[in-house]
C-alpha positions as a LaTeX table, in Angstrom:
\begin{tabular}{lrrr}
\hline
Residue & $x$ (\AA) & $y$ (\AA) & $z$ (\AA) \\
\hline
Unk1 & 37.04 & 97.04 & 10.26 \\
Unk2 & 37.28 & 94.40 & 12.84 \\
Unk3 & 36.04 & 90.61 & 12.40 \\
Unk4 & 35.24 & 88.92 & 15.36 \\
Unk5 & 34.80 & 85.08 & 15.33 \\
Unk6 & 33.18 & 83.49 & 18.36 \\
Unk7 & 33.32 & 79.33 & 18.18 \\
Unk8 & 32.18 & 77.12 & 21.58 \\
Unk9 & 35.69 & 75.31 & 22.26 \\
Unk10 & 36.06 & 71.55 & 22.37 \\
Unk11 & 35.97 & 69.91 & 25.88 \\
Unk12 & 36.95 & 66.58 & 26.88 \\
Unk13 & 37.69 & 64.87 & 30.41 \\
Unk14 & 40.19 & 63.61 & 32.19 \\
Unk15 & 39.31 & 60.68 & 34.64 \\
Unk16 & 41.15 & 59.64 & 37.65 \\
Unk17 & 44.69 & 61.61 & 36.86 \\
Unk18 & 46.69 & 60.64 & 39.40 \\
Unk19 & 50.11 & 62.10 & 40.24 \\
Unk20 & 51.41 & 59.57 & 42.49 \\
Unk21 & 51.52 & 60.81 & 45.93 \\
Unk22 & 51.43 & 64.19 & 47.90 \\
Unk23 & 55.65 & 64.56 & 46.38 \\
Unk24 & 54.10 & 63.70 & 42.67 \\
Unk25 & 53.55 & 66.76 & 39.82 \\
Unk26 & 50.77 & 67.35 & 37.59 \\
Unk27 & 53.98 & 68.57 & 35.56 \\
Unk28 & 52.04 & 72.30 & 34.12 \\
Unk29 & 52.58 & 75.46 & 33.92 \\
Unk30 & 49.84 & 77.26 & 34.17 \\
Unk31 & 48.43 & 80.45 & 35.07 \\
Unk32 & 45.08 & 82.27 & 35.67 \\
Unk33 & 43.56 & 85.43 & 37.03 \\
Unk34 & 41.73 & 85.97 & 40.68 \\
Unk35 & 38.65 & 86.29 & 39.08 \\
Unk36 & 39.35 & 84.39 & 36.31 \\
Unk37 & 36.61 & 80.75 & 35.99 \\
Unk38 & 38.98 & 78.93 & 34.09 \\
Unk39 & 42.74 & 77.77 & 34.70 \\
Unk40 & 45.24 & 78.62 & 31.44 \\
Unk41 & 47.87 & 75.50 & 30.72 \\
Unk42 & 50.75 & 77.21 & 28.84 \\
Unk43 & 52.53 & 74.57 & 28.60 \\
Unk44 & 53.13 & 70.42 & 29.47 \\
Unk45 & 56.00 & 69.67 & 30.91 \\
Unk46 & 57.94 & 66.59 & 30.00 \\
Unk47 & 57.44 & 64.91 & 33.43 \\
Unk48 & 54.84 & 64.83 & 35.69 \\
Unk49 & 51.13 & 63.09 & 35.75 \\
Unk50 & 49.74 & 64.75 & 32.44 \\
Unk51 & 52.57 & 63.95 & 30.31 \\
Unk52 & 52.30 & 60.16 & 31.83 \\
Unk53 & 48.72 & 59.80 & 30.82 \\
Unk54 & 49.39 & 61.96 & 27.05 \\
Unk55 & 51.69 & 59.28 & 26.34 \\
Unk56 & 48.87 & 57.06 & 26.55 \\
Unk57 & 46.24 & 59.19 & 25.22 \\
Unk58 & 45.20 & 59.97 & 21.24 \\
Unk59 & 45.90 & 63.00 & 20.04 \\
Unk60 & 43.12 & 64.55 & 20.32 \\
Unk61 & 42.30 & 63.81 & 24.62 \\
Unk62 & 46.34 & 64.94 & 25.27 \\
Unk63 & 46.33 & 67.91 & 27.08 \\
Unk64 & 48.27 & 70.57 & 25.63 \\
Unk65 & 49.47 & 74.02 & 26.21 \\
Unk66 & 46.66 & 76.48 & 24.88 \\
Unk67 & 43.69 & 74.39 & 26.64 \\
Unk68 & 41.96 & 75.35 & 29.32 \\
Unk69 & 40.68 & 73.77 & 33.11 \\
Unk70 & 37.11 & 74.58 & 33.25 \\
Unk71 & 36.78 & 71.93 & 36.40 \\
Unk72 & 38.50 & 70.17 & 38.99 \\
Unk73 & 36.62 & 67.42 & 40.41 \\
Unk74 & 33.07 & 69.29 & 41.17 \\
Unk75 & 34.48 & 72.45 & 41.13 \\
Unk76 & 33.81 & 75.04 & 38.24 \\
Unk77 & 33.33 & 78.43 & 37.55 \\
Unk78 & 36.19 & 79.73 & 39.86 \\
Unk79 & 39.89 & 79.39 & 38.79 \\
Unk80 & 40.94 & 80.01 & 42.48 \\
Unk81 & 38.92 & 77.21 & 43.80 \\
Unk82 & 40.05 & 74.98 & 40.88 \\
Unk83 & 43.69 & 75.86 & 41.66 \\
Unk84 & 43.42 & 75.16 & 45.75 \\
Unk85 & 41.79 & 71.95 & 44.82 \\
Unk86 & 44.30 & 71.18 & 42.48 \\
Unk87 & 46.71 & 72.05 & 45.13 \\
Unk88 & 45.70 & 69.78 & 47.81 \\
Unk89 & 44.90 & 67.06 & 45.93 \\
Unk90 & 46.78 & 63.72 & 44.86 \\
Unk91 & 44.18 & 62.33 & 41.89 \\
Unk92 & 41.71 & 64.79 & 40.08 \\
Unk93 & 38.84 & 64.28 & 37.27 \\
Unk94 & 39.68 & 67.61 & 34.71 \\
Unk95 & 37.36 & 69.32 & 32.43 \\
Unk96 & 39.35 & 70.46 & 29.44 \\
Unk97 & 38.11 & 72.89 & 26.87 \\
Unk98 & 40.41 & 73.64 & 23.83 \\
Unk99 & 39.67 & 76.65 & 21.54 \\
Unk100 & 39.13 & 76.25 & 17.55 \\
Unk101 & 41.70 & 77.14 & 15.78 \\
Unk102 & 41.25 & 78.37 & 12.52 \\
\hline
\end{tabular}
């Protein structure tokens, strides 16, 4: 017997991260797949634009390894075009989901 729990994960945003210039980091590893619509952070690195802004963040709007991009900017629903804008860009709004954990 198998019990499967299904909860709608927490999102927040992230206005106006910037990461200082085209040589700047977003400073995360992440990962996703082709067809994949959202982007997997595994983890935040101790540099980089994210871990600038968690520093000044609560607890609960830092961006952490386990959440997930659902947008960049106006993009959504593809990981690929989240990850190319991501790519070319030097300051991003992010839509963050984070699953329950229970």
């Amino acid at each position: 017997e198998v019990d499967v729990v299904v909860c709608k994960p927490e999102t927040f945003e992230v206005r106006s991260l910037d990461k200082g210039g085209v040589a700047g980091s977003w400073g995360v590893d992440i990962g996703y797949h082709r067809q994949s619509s959202t982007i997997y952070i595994k983890r935040v690195l101790d540099c980089g634009a994210v871990a600038a802004r968690n520093r000044a963040a609560g607890p609960a709007e830092q961006v952490r390894g386990g959440d997930f991009i659902v947008g960049v900017n106006d993009v959504v629903g593809s990981a690929r075009q989240m990850h190319v804008t991501l790519r070319g860009a030097v300051s991003v709004d992010l839509a963050v989901a984070r699953p329950e954990v229970r």
